[in-house]
C-alpha positions in Angstrom: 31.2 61.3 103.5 32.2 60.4 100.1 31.7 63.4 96.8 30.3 60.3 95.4 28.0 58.8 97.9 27.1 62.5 98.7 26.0 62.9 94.7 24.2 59.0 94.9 22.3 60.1 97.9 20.9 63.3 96.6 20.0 62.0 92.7 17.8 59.2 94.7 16.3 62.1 96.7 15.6 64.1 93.9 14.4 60.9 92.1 11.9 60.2 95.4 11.0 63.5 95.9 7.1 64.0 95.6 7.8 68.1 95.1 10.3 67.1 92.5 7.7 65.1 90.5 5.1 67.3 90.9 7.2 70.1 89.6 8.1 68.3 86.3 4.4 67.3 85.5 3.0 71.5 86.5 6.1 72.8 84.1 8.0 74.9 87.3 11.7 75.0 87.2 12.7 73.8 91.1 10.7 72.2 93.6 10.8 75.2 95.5 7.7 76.4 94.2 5.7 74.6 96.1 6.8 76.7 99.6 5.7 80.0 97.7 2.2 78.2 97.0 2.0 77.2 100.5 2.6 80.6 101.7 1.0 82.0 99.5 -2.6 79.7 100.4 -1.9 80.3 104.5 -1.3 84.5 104.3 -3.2 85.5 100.7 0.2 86.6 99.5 -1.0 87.2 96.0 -5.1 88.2 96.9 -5.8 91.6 94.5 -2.1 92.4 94.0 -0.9 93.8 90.5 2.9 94.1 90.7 6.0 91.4 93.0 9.4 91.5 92.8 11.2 88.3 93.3 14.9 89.2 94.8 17.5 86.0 93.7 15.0 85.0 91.4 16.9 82.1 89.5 16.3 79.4 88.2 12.7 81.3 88.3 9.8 78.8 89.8 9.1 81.6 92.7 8.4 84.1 89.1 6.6 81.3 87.3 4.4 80.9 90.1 3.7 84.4 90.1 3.2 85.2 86.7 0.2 82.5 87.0 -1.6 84.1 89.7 -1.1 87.5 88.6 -1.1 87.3 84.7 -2.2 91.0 84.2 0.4 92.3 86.8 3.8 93.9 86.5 6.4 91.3 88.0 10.1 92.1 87.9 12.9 89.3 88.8 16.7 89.6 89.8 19.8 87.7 90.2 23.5 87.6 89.9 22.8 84.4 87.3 21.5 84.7 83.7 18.1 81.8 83.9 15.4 81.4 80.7 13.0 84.0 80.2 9.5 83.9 81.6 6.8 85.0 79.9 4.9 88.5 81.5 8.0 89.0 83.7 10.4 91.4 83.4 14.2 90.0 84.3 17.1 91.9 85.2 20.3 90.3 85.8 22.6 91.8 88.7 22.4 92.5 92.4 19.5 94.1 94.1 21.8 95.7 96.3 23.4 98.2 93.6 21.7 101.2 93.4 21.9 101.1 89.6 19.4 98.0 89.9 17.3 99.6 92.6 17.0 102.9 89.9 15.9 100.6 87.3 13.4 98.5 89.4 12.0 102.1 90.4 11.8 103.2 87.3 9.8 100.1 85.7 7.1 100.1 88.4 6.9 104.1 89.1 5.4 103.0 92.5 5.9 101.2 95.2 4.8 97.6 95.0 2.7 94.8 96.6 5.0 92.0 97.2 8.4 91.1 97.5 10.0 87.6 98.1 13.1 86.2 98.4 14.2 82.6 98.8 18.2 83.3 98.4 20.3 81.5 100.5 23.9 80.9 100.2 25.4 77.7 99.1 26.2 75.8 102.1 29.5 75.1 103.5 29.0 72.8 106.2 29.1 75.0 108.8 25.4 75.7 109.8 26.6 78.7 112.0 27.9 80.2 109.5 25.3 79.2 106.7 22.6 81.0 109.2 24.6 84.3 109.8 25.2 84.7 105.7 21.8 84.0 104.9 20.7 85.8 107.3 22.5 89.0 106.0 20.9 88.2 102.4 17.6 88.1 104.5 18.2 91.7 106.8 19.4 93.0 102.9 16.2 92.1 101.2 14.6 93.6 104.1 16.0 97.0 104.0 15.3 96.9 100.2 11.5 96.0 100.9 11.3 99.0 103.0 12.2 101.3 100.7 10.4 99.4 97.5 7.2 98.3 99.0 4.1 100.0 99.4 2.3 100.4 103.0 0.1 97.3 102.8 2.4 95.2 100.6 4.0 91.8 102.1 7.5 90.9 102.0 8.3 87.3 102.3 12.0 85.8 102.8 14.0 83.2 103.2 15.7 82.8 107.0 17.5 80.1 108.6 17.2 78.9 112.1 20.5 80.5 114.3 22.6 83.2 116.0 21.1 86.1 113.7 17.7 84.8 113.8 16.2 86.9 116.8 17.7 89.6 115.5 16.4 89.4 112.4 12.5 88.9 113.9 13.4 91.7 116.1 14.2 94.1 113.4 11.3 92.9 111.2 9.2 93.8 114.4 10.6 97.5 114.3 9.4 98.2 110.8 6.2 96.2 110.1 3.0 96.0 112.0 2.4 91.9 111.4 5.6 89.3 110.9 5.0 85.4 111.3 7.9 83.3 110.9 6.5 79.9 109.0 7.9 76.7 107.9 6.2 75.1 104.8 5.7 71.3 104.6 7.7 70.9 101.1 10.7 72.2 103.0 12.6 69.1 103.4 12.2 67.8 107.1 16.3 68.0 107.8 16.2 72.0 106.4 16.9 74.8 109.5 14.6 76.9 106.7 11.9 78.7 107.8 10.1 82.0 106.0 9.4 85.6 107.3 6.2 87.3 106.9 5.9 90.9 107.1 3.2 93.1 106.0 2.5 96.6 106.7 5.3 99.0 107.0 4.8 101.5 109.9 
């Protein structure tokens, strides 16, 4: 297909999109919000919590949304990309992989948190193999660092596509938390291999 059909066929989608709308008229930066409100109504992601982290934060609706439901909490954000400040959250910009960052993030909560999410994904390439394996690394990466950063009863929610590193993923989830759903939210678009991990409680 055509750059330019592609480009045609994604500014009517964006332009049809009821997530899209709805995200311009409630002030969030992506249309993605709307899949951390959904999980967040199913599994009471955000019920008497006072600190999140939001891993590949940017553009920020994940940390907009949070910094509504939990105005008198500590929430920190990160990314490789610069994105607009948000008010009551605290951004760094970098990867949450570094130990630099993960020194910093310690040292502005001085405990272990309630939640962490991620919705990071790689930019596609076509090859939904190999989309699923990458992501999937970004997911088993936020993983390890929600072991370390997360307090016993704190959730950690992230981003996993449907493939070959999938089961493995669950598997390992399974290893370090007592509860893990895997859940696909209705405003993830119908042709997405998206779903989300739930974990909560770390053994």
């Amino acid at each position: 297909m055509k750059k330019n059909k592609i480009s045609k066929n994604w500014i009517y989608r964006q332009k049809t999109d009821i997530y899209v709308r709805k995200s311009k008229i409630e002030g969030y930066r992506s249309r993605a919000v709307y899949k951390l409100k959904e999980l967040d109504e199913k599994f009471q992601l955000t019920k008497n919590i006072s600190s999140a982290i939001d891993l590949g934060a940017a553009p920020g609706s994940w940390s907009q949304y949070l910094s509504r439901k939990i105005p008198k909490g500590k929430i920190l954000s990160i990314d490789l990309l610069e994105f607009q400040k948000i008010e009551k959250v605290h951004i760094l910009k970098g990867d949450f992989t570094d130990i630099k960052n993960q020194n910093e993030i310690a040292d502005f909560f001085k405990s272990k948190v309630d939640l962490i999410v991620s919705d990071m994904a790689v930019n596609t390439t076509g090859n939904k193999n190999l989309d699923s394996i990458v992501t999937g690394e970004l997911c088993q990466e936020a993983m390890n660092f929600a072991i370390n950063h997360l307090g016993k009863k704190g959730f950690f929610v992230s981003k996993l596509f449907m493939g070959s590193s999938f089961n493995e993923i669950v598997a390992n989830g399974k290893n370090y938390f007592k509860e893990l759903k895997v859940f696909k939210p209705s405003s993830s678009r119908k042709e997405s291999k998206e779903s989300f991990i739930i974990c909560k409680n770390i053994k």
